[in-house]
N, C-alpha and C positions, 0 to 999 in steps of 0.2 A: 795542419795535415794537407799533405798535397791530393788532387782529385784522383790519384793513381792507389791510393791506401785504402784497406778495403772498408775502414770505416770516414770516410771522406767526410760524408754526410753530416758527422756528431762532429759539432765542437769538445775538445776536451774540456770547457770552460763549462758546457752542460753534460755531462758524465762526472763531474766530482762534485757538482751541486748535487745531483741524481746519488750520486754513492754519499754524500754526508747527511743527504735525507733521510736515505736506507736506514745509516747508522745511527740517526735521530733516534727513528722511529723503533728500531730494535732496542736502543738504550732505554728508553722514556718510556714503551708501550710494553713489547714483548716479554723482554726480562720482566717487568714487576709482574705482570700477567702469569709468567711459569710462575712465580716466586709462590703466588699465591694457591696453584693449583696443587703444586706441588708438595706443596704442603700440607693439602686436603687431603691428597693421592697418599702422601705418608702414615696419614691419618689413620684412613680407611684402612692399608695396610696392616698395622700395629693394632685396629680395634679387632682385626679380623684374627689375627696372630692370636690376639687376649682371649676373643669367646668366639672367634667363630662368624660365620656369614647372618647366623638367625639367631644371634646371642639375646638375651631374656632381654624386655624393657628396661631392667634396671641400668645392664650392659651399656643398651642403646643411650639410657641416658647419661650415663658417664661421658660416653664418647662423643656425645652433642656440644656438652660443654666443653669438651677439651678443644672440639672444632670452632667452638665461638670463641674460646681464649685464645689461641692460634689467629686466627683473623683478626683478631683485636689487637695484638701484641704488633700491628704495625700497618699501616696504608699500603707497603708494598709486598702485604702478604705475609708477613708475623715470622719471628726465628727460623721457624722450624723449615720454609722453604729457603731462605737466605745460609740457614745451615748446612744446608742440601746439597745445593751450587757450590757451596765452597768445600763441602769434604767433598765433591767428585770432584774435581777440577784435574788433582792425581790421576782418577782414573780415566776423566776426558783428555786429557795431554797425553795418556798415552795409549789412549783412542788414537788422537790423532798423529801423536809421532808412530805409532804403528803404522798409518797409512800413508807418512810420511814420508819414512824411512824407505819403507816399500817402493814408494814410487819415484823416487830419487836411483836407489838401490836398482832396477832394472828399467829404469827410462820408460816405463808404460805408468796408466794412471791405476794399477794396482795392489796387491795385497800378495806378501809371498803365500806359499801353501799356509806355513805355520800363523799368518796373519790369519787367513781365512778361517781357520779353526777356531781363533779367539773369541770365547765367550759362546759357542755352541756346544752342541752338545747337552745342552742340560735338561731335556726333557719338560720346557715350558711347556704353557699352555693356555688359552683364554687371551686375558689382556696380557699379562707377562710374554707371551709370545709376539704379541703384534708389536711391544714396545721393545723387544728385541731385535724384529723386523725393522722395525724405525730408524734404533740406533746404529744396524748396519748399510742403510740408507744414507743414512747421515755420514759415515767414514766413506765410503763410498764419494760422497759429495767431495768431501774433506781432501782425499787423495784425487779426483781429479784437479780440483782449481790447485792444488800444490804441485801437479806433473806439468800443467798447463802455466805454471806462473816458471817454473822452473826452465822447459822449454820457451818462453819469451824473452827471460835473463839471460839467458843463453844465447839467443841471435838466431834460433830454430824457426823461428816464426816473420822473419823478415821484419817489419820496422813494426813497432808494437809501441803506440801511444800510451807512453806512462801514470794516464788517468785509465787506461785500460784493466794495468798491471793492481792498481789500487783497488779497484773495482773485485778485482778476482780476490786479492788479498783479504777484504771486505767482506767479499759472502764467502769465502773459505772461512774466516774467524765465527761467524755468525751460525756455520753448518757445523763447528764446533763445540758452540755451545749449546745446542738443540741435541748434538749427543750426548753430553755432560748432562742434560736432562733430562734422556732417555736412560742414561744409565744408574742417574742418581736413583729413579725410578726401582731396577732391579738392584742394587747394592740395598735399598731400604727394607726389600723384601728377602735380604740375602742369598741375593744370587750375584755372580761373577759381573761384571761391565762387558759388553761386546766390544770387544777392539777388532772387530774381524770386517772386510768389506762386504756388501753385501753377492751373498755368493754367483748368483743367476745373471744377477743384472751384468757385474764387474766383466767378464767376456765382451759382452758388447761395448764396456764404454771401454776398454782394451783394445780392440778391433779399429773401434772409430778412432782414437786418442794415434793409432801408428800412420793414420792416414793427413793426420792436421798437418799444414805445412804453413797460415796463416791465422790472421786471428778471426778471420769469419771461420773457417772451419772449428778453430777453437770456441767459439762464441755461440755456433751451434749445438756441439759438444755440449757444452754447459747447459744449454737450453733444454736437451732432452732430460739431464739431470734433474733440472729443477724441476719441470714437467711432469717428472716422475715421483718427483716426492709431495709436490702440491696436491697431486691425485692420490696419490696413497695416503694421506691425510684425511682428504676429501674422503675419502672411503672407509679410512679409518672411525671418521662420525658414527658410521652406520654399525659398527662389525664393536668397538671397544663397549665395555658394558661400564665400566667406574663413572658417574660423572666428571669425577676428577679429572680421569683419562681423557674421556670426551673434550673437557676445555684445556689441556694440555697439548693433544692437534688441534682442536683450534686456537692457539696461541700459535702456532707456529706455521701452521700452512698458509696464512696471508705473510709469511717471512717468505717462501720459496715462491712464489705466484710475484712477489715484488723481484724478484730477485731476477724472474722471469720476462718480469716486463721490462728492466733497461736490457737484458739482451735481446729479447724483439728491438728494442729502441738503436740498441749498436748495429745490428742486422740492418738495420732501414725499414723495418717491417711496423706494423701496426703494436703495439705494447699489449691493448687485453683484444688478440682476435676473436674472442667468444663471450659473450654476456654469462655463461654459466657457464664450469671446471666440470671437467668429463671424468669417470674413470677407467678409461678406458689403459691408462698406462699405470694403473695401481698396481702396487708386487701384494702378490697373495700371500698370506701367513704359511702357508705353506712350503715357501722357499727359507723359509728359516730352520737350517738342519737340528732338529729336535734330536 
């Protein structure tokens, strides 16, 4: 890269080491991690479906031991989360060719009308709302790094380091499957999958996304993204009540805070600028049209 490119700085040689770390750590940490939550999360679901939230002892104990056979049935979190993943997968792909299509389709990093409606409407509430909130968070992610990878293919962006293009490729697959297990989530509880972007935020990164014309403006772009979803996480700790729930963001929010840190690192900027995640750019359940 010559000194004139706006990531001069990065060697490509340390940006695909840094993106096949990423993809380590999501292979080998993350994924078993949901695998296992998620199948707790199902659990809870189905025991709550059977008797209810304050089901008699006996109830309770039924559903203790299906929770220990579940765990047991495998190191990376037993069938029933590995089942999960794999019957949403249908509806994470078209999660994301939704926000795909969309943002190909009118050259911004968005969601047509008819996108944004997918998957609302249905009068959540509690945890099923925030994980609604999440997984259009997540399409939201998903369709910008596809506008932004598309605009680089393209030559929109002036010379774009093809460890760059990987990079996005990368955490676009990653913010794919953190939707696929936000929705595996509502599909268990039988409701609809969100393939809709998220509604509030998508203006803004629309706004920003017409203005990029390199890859630091793109790179920053990405950064408020993840930013936003690391903290809505973060915050999500406090606000979800399932344990489940609880350790399904934190499975995932040290995924966008990493994701975070090699574009501080493409920027030229410091990687973790703060010893502790704010939430100060967390989306409120409330933006999720009930």
């Amino acid at each position: 890269m010559s000194a004139n490119e706006p990531v001069s700085h990065l060697s490509e040689a340390e940006l695909r080491a840094m993106t096949a770390d990423l993809d380590g750590i999501h292979h080998d940490l993350t994924m078993p991690a949901l695998k296992v939550s998620l199948a707790e999360w199902t659990e809870d679901i189905h025991a709550q479906g059977d008797g209810g939230r304050d089901s008699d002892a006996a109830q309770r104990l039924r559903f203790d031991r299906r929770r220990f056979l579940t765990r047991a049935a495998g190191t990376a979190g037993g069938v029933a989360g590995i089942a999960l993943l794999a019957a949403c997968s249908s509806s994470g792909s078209s999660s994301s060719s939704s926000a795909s299509a969309s943002a190909s389709a009118s050259g911004s990093a968005t969601g047509s009308a008819a996108a944004v409606a997918g998957g609302e409407g249905q009068a959540l509430s509690g945890d099923l709302q925030a994980v609604a909130m999440a997984a259009s968070l997540e399409n939201s992610g998903v369709a910008t790094y596809m506008a932004g990878i598309k605009a680089a293919t393209a030559g929109k962006l002036g010379t774009v380091p093809p460890a760059v293009v990987t990079f996005a490729q990368t955490a676009m697959a990653q913010h794919e499957d953190h939707a696929k297990a936000w929705n595996a989530v509502l599909t268990a509880a039988g409701k609809k999958p969100v393939t809709a972007v998220d509604p509030v935020l998508q203006p803004t990164i629309n706004a920003a996304f017409a203005k990029v014309t390199n890859v630091t403006g793109l790179a920053e772009l990405a950064l408020l993204v993840e930013n936003t979803a690391g903290e809505t996480y973060q915050n999500a700790l406090s606000v979800i009540k399932s344990p489940a729930g609880i350790k399904t963001a934190a499975s995932i929010q040290p995924v966008e805070f990493q994701h975070a840190a090699i574009l501080y690192f493409v920027l030229g900027k410091y990687p973790v600028p703060s010893a502790f995640t704010g939430v100060s750019l967390a989306r409120p359940l409330s933006d999720y049209h009930t």
